[in-house]
C-alpha positions as CSV (number, residue, x, y, z in Angstrom):
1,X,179.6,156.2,155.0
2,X,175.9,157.4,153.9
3,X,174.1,154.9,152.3
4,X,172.4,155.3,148.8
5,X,168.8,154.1,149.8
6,X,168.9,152.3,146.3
7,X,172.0,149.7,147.9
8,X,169.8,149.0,150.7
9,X,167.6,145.7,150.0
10,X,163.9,146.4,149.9
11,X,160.4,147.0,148.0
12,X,160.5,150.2,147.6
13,X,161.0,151.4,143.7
14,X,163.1,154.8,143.6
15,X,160.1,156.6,142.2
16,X,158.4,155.8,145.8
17,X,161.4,157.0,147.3
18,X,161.6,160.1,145.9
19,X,157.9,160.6,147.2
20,X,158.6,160.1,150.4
21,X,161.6,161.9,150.4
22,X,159.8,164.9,149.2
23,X,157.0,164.5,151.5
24,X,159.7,164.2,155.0
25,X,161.3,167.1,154.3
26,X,162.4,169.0,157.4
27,X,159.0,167.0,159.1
28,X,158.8,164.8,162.0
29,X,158.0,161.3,160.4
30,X,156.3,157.8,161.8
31,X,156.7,154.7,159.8
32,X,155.1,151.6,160.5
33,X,157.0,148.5,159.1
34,X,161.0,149.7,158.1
35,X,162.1,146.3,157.4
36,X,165.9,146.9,156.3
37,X,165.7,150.3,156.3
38,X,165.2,151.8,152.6
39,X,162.6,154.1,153.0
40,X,163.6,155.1,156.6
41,X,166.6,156.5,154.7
42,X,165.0,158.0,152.2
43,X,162.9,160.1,154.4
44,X,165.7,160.8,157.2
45,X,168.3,162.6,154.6
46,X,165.8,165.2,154.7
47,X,163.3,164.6,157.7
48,X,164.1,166.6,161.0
49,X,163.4,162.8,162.5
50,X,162.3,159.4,161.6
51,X,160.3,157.4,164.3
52,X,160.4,153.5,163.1
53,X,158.4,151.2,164.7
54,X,158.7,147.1,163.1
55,X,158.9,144.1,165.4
56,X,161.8,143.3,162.3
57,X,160.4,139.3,162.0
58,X,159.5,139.8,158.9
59,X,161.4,137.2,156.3
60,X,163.3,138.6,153.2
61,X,160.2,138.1,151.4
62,X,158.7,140.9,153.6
63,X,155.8,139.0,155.1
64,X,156.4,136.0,156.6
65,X,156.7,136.5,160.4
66,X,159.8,134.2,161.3
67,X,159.3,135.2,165.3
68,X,163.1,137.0,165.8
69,X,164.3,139.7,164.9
70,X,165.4,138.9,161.4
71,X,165.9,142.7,160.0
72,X,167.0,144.2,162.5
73,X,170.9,144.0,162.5
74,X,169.9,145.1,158.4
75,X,167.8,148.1,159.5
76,X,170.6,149.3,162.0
77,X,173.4,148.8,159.6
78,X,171.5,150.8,157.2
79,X,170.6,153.8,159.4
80,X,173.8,154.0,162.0
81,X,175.0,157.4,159.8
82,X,171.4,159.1,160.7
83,X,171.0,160.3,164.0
84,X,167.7,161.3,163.2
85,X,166.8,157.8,162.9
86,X,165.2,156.2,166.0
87,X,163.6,152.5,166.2
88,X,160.8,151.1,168.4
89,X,161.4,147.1,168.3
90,X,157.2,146.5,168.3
91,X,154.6,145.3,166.9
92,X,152.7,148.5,165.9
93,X,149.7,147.2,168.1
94,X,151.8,147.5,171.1
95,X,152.6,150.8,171.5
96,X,149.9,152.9,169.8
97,X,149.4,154.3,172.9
98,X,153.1,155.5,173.7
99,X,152.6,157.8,171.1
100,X,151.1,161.6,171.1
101,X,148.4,162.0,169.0
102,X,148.8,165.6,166.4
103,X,152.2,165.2,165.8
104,X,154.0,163.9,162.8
105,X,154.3,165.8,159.5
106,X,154.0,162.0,157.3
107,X,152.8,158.8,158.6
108,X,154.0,155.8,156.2
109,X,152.5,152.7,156.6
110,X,154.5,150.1,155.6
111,X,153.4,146.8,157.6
112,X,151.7,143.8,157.8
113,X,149.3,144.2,154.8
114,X,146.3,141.9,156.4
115,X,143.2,143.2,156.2
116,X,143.1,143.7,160.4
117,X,147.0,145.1,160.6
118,X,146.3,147.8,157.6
119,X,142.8,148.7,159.8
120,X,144.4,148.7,163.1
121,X,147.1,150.7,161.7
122,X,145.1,153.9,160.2
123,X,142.5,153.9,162.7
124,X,145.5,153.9,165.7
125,X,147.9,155.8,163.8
126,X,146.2,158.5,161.5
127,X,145.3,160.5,164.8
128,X,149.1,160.8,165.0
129,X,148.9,163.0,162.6
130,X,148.8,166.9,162.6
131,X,145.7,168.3,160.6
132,X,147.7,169.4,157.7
133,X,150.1,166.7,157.3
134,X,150.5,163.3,155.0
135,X,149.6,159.7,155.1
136,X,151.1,157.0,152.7
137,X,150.6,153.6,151.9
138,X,152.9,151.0,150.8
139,X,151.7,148.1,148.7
140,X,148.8,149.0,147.4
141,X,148.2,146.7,144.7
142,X,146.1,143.5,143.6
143,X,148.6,141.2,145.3
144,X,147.1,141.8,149.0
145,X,143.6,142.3,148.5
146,X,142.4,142.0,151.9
147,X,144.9,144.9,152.4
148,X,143.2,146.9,150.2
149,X,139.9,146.6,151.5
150,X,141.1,148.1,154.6
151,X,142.6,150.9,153.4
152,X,139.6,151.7,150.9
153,X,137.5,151.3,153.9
154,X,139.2,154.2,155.6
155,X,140.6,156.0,153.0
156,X,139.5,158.1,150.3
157,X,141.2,156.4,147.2
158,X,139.5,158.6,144.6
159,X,141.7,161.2,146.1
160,X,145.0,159.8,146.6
161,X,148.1,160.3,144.7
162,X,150.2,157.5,143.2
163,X,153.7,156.5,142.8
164,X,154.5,152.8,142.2
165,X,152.5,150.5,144.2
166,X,152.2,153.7,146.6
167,X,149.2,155.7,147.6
168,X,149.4,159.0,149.4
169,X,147.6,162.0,150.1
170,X,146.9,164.9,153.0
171,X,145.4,163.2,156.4
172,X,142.4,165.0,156.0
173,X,141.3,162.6,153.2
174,X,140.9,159.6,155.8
175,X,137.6,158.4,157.6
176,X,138.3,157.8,161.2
């Protein structure tokens, strides 16, 4: 059985979804922070494949770090039908560095929304990136205002497109 991304617990609104879904098609993608795995399916019914990288400790509220895997056996559940699905069980500030640079079609960042995590994320990450491909960002609302800060720092807002609590827009739009 497929799942309908919409049964799968989460934060991301459809509208999101659809985003994403549009922006992964037939692309290589990296995510940063899957938690149970809603908008790694939404991007793999289309995307060639989904790299997910989450240490999965997050709590069910989606940011409290409980220190095991909490999401994990979720995440798996949710994505066993996609074989285009693979996980890295990481913090994305361990294995930056495993990772070719020029790459991915979309990079959706999804993680820790701290003002150092969001920073360490699109400075490590955005060079991942090929030169004509997509960056989104989950969360990007009043509620994590550190968060914000970093991404304004690095990215140019004024010309991002928004769905939801979602910003997204080509790579070449961010300052590295």
């Amino acid at each position: 059985m497929t799942w309908n991304p919409e049964d799968i617990y989460g934060y991301l609104h459809p509208d999101e979804g659809k985003v994403l879904n549009q922006m992964a098609k037939d692309g290589l993608v990296l995510e940063i922070g899957s938690f149970c795995g809603k908008s790694a399916v939404y991007m793999a019914t289309v995307a060639k494949k989904v790299i997910c990288i989450d240490p999965f400790t997050a709590n069910y509220g989606g940011q409290g770090d409980e220190g095991f895997p909490v999401t994990v056996l979720p995440f798996l559940w949710a994505t066993k039908d996609f074989k285009n699905v693979h996980s890295i069980v990481a913090k994305s500030t361990e294995v930056d560095f495993f990772i070719k640079d020029h790459i991915f079609d979309l990079l959706f960042i999804d993680g820790l929304h701290t003002y150092e995590a969001g920073k360490f994320d699109i400075l490590h990450y955005a060079q991942k990136v090929k030169a004509d491909g997509w960056i989104a960002l989950h969360d990007y609302y009043d509620a994590f205002p550190d968060y914000m800060k970093a991404i304004e720092e690095y990215v140019d807002v004024s010309k991002c497109e928004k769905a939801g609590v979602m910003i997204y827009t080509k790579i070449e739009n961010i300052r590295v």
